[in-house]
C-alpha positions in Angstrom: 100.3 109.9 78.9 103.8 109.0 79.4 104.7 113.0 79.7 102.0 113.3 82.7 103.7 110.4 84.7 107.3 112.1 83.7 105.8 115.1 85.4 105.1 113.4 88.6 108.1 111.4 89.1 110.0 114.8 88.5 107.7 116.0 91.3 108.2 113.5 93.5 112.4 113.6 93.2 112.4 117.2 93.5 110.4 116.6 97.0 112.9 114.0 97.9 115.6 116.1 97.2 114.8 119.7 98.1 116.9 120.9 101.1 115.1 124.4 101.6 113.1 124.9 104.6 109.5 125.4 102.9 109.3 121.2 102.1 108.9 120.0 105.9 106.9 116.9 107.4 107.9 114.6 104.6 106.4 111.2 104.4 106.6 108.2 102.0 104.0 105.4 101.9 103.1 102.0 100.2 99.9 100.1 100.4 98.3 97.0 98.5 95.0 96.5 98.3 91.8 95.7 95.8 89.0 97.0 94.1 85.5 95.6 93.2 83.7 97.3 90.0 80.3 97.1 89.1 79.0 98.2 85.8 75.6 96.9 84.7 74.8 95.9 81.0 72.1 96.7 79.1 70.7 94.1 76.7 69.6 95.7 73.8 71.6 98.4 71.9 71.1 99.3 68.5 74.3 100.8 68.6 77.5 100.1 70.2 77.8 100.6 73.7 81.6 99.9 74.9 80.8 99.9 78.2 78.8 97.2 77.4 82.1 95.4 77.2 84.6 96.8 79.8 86.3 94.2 82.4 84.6 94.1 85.4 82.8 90.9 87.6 80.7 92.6 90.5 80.4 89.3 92.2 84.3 89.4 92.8 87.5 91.4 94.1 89.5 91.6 90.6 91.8 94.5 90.6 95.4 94.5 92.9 96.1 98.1 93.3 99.7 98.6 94.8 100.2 103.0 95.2 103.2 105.0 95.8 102.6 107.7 97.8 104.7 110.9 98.6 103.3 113.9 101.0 105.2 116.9 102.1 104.4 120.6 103.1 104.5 123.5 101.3 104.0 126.1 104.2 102.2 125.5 107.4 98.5 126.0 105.1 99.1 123.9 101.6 101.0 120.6 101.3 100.6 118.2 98.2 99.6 114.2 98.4 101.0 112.6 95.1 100.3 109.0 94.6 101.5 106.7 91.8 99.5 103.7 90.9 100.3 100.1 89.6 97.1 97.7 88.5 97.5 94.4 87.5 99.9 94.8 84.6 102.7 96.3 86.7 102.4 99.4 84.4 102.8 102.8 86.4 100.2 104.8 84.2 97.6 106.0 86.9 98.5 108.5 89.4 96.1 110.9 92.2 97.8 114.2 92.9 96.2 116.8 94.8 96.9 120.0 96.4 95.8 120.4 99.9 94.7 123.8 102.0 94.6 123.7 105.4 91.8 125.9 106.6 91.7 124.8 110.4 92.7 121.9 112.9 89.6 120.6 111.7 88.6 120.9 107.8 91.2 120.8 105.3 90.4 121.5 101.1 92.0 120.0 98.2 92.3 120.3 94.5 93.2 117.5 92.7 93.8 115.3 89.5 93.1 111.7 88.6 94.2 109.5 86.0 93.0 105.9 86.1 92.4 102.7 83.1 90.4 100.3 82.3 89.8 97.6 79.5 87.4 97.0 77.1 87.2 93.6 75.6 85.9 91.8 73.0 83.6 94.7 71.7 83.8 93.1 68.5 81.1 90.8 69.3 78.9 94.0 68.6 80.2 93.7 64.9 79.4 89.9 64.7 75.9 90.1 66.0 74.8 93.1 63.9 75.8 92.0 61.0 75.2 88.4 60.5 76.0 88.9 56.5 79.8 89.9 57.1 83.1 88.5 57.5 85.2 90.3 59.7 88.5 90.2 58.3 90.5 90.4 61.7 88.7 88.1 63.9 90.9 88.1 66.4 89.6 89.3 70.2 90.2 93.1 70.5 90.9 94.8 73.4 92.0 98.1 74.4 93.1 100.5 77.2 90.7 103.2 78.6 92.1 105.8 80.4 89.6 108.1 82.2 91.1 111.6 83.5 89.5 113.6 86.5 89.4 117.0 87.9 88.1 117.1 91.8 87.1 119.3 94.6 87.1 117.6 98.2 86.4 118.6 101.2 88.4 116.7 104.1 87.5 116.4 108.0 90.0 115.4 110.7 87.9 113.0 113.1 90.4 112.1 114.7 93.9 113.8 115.3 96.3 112.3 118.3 99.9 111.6 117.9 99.3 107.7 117.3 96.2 107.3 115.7 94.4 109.7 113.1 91.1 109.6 110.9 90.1 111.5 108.5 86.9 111.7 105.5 86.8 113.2 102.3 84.0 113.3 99.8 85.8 113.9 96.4 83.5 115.7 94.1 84.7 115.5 90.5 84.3 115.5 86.6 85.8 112.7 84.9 85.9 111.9 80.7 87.5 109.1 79.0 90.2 109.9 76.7 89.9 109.4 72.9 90.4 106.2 71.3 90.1 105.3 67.7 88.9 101.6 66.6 88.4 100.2 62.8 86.8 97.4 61.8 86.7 95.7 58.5 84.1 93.8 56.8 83.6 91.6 53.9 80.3 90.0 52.9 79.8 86.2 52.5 79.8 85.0 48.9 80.8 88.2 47.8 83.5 90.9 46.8 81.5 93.5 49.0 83.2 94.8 51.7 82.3 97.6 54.8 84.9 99.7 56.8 83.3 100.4 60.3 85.2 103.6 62.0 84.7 104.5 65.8 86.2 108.0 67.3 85.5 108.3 70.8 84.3 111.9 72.5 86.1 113.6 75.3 82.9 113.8 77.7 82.7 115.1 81.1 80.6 113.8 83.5 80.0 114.1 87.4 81.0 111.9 90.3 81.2 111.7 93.9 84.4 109.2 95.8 83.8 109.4 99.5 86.6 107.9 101.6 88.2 106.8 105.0 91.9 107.4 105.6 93.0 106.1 109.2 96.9 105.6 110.4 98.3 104.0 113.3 101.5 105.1 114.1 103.8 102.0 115.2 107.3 103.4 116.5 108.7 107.0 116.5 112.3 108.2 117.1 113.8 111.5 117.5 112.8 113.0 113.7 111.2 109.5 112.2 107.9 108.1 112.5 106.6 104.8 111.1 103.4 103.3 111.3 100.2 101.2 109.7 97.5 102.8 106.9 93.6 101.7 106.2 92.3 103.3 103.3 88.7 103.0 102.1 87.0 104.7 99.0 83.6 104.0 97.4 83.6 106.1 93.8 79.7 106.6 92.3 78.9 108.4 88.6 77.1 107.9 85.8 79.1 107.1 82.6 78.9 106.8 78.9 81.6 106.3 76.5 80.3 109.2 73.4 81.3 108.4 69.7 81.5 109.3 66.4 80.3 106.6 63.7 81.7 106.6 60.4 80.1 103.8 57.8 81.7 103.1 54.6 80.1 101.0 52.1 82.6 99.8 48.8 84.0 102.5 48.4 85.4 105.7 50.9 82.9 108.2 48.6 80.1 106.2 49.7 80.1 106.7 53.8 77.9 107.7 56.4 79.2 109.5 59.8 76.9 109.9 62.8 77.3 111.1 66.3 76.1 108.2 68.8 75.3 108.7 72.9 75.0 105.5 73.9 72.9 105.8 77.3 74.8 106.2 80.9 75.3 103.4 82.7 75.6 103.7 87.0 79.4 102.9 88.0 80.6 102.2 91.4 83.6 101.0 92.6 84.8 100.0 96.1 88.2 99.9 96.7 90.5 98.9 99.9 93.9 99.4 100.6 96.5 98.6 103.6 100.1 99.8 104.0 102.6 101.5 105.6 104.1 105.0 106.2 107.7 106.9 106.9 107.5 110.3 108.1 110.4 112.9 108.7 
């Protein structure tokens, strides 16, 4: 993880710093905004479900988003859109980088990569609930980062292009998989010298989703080479997810185990998300 963010912020100097005349029509940006998620429970699981348990309140606004954002041009048909992105922790672990081919005044194309996290929370409720008969020997709340990666398609149209004001849609079109993650838990039954080891592997899965959005800037003030000016950002993200695991059971003693392969059922995700900023271009 950390390598992939050292990889764009060596990206993003060597942009900065370049003096050759094939990186032109620079710009640097900074927006704040918020996101709403919305993933619905189900209510009865024989099995763990961790999405079940991941942070999210659809009746509220919960995630600051500040991103970092560097463009700049290749040629005059591919330029590249790299943006860095800080949630609530202040950690820079999320970034959107994507490669962009202008194929007319109108349509552009873009290839692109996304890394984005979320947290799963007191899963060990699961544990408690299903079985009744057992101590568990950490009972502390546990909690852990989920990182999702994507690879996208998008197709982008240029509503609006004047030298003060421009708008533009995209549909992103993408597969997306959570990354692995590995959770124990550890078991001891009441009134006894019995104890269980519950093991959890998580699956790299890919699954589909669509992230249509709005990008519209206002351009404030310009000078001789320098522009600066207002952004509106809007992006609605839709899939289907399910968090895929392998199950390993052991009972007294490590020779006595069980493993099975669980696919807990998809649950719909959306996420709306709203950001407003500002922009230098040169």
């Amino acid at each position: 993880m950390r390598n992939s963010l050292l990889i764009l912020l060596m990206l993003v100097c060597f942009g900065l710093k370049a003096q050759t005349p094939k990186i032109k029509n620079r710009e640097l940006s900074f927006s704040i905004g918020t996101s709403n998620h919305n993933v619905p429970k189900f209510t009865s699981n024989q099995d763990l479900d961790f999405l079940n348990y991941v942070d999210c309140d659809p009746e509220y606004f919960e995630y600051l988003i500040v991103k970092l954002g560097y463009k700049f041009d290749l040629t005059s048909k591919i330029s590249a859109d790299i943006k860095l992105l800080l949630m609530d922790d202040l950690v820079l672990d999320n970034y959107d980088i994507i490669a962009k081919y202008h194929f007319n005044n109108l349509i552009d194309f873009g290839l692109g990569s996304i890394l984005t996290k979320s947290y799963i929370s007191n899963f060990e409720e699961y544990q408690r609930q299903s079985l009744p008969d057992y101590h568990l020997v950490d009972d502390n709340m546990q909690q852990f980062k989920c990182y999702e990666i994507g690879f996208y398609l998008t197709p982008m149209v240029k509503l609006i292009q004047s030298e003060w004001f421009q708008a533009t849609i995209k549909c992103d079109m993408g597969m997306a998989s959570y990354l692995k993650k590995e959770v124990t838990f550890y078991h001891k039954k009441r009134l006894s010298n019995e104890r269980m080891i519950y093991n959890y592997k998580t699956k790299t899965t890919f699954q589909p989703y669509i992230k249509p959005g709005v990008d519209l800037q206002l351009q404030a003030f310009k000078t001789k080479n320098t522009a600066v000016g207002f952004s509106l950002i809007s992006i609605f993200h839709y899939g289907k997810k399910s968090i895929k695991y392998e199950r390993t059971i052991q009972k007294w003693t490590s020779q006595n185990q069980v493993n099975e392969p669980i696919s807990p059922p998809k649950h719909t995700y959306s996420k709306l998300e709203i950001n407003f900023g500002f922009y230098v271009q040169w």
